[in-house]
Each structure stands twice: as structure tokens, then as C-alpha cells.
N, C-alpha and C positions, 0 to 999 in steps of 0.2 A: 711609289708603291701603291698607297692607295688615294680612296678621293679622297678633300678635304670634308670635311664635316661644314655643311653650308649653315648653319645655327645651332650657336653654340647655349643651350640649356642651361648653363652656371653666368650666376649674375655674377656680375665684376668687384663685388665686394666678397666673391668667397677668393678670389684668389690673393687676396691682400691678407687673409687671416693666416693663423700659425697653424701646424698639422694637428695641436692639440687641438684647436677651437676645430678646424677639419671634422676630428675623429667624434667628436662628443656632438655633432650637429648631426653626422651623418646615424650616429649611434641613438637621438634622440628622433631623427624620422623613423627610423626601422622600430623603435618603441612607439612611438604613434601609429604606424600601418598594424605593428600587430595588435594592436589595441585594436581598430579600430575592424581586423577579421573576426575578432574573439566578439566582438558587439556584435555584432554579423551575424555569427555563430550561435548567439547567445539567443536574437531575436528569431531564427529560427527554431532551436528549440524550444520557446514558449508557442509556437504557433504550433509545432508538434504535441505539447503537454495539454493545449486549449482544444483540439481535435481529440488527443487521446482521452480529455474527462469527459468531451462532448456524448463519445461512444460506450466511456462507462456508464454515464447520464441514462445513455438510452436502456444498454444492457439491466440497470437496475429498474428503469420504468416499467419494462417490457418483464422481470420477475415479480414487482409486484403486482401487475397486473393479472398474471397467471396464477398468483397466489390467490387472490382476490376472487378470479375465478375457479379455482379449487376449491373456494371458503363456498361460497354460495351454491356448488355441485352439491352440495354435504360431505366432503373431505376435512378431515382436520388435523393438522400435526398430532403428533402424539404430546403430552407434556412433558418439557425438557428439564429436568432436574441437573443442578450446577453442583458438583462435587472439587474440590479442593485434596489431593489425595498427594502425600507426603512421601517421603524413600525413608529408608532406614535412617537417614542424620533427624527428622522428625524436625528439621528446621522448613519455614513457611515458603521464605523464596525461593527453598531448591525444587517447593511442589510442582504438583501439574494441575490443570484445569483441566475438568472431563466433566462431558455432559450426558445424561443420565436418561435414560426414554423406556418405557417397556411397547411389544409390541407383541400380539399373540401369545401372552403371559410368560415372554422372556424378556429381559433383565438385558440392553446393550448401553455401548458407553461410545460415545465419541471424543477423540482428542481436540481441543482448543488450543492447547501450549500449554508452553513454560510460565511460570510467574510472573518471571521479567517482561516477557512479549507481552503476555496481558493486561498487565501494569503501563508498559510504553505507549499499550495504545490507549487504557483508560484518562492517561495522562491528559490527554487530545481533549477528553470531558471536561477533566478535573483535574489541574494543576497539584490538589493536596490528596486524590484518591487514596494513593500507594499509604501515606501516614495513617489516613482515616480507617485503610481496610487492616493494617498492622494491628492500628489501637485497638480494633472492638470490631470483627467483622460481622456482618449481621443481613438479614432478610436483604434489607433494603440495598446492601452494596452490592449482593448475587443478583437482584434483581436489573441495577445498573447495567451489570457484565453481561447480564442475558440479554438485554436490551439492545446493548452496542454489538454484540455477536450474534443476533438474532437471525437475518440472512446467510452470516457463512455456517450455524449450524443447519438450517435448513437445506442450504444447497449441500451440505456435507452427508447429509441425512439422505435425500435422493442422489447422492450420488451411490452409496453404501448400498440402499434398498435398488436402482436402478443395476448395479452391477450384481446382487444376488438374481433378481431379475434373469439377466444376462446367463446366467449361471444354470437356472433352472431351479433356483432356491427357492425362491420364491412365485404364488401364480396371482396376478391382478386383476384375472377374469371378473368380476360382476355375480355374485350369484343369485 
């Protein structure tokens, strides 16, 4: 019926074993192959997440830069005031984080988050933040939070003023 197989690929010591020993050799390469796709897998995505910080890298180099020259145009952010603003339970961790700016002697607020989220990331700082900002929160721990949030309020900021912009809200002209 058909050819014979001209080389046979099974060494001669597998056909003396029992279908137990068989089953748990054959069951322990299939565990090594996938193992060794998922390694495979794994070092290509570090090569993707090492590319993806590369172009974060840049993206932040290339806003401070712009910042920097905004600073020296005679542009200046407005000052961002950090508010901690509570709901009805008046408990701390259900608050939000809002940052505070005036601009043409109105009064706007930008959202940062939840507690938790701000807390998760100030953690990344400071392992004891969350305890230290519970006990006695103070100048110096808003000033931290402004610190580490410092670019996403700014980019949150021209985004807000760039789409009044948009809008017809607001005019950029020069006078």
C-alpha cells in the first residue's frame, strides 16, 4: 500500500519502554516545545515594549522641549492649584483629585482621578505616600502629586484650551 518509511526517527530504546513511560516522554517534549514558543513570544515582546519606551522617550523629549520654548517666548502656564474634593460619605479615598487654574479671571478645574489611581501611581515614588498623605496631608505631599502629574496636567490643559480654540471659544491672536 504504501512506501516503507526509509529512516526510522524513534531510537530503539523507545520501543522497549511501557505506553506509560511512552505517554509522559511524549507529554514532557510537548511541555518543552511550548515552553520554549512562550520564551519566543515573551522575547519578542520585550523587543516591542523596549521600541514602545524608545518612542515614549522621544515623545516626552520633543514636549519638554516645546515647553521650554514656550517658557523663553514669554508663555507661562497659569498656576495649578491641587484640590482634594470629597462626595457626600466625606470619606478621603472615595475623593477626587482636581486641579485648579484661573484664566481670564475665571475659576476652571481639571480632573486627575480617583484617589486610588493617584495613590497607585504616587506609590511608584514612595512606597509609604498613601499612609504619610492619610496621617497629615500637607503643602509638601500636593506638591509631590503636582510634581509627578505635572506634564499630564499640562497636556490636559492644552488639550481643554486647544479644543475651545477649535470651538471658537477662545482667540490666540497676539495683540
Amino acid at each position: 500500500m504504501g512506501r516503507k518509511p526509509i529512516h526510522t526517527y524513534v531510537p530503539n530504546e523507545f520501543g522497549t519502554l511501557s505506553k506509560e513511560e511512552r505517554r509522559i516522554r511524549g507529554e514532557m517534549s510537548t511541555i518543552l516545545r511550548m515552553k520554549k514558543r512562550r520564551e519566543e513570544k515573551i522575547m519578542k515582546l520585550k523587543e516591542e515594549i523596549s521600541l514602545i519606551e524608545k518612542d515614549i522617550q522621544k515623545v516626552e523629549t520633543k514636549f519638554k522641549k516645546l515647553i521650554k520654548e514656550m517658557n523663553t517666548e514669554g508663555f507661562q502656564f497659569p498656576k495649578f492649584g491641587l484640590i482634594l474634593e470629597l462626595n457626600q460619605t466625606k470619606i478621603i479615598e472615595k475623593g477626587r483629585f482636581r486641579v485648579e487654574y484661573t484664566v481670564n479671571k475665571k475659576r476652571e478645574k481639571l480632573d486627575i482621578g480617583t484617589f486610588e489611581y493617584v495613590m497607585r501611581r504616587m506609590i511608584v515614588v514612595s512606597p509609604k505616600f498613601q499612609n504619610e498623605y492619610l496621617e497629615h496631608s500637607s503643602e509638601i505631599h500636593d506638591k509631590s502629586i503636582m510634581e509627578v502629574f505635572r506634564h499630564d496636567i499640562q497636556m490636559m490643559y492644552w488639550e481643554k484650551e486647544y479644543q475651545r480654540f477649535v470651538e471658537g471659544k477662545r482667540n490666540w491672536s497676539k495683540k
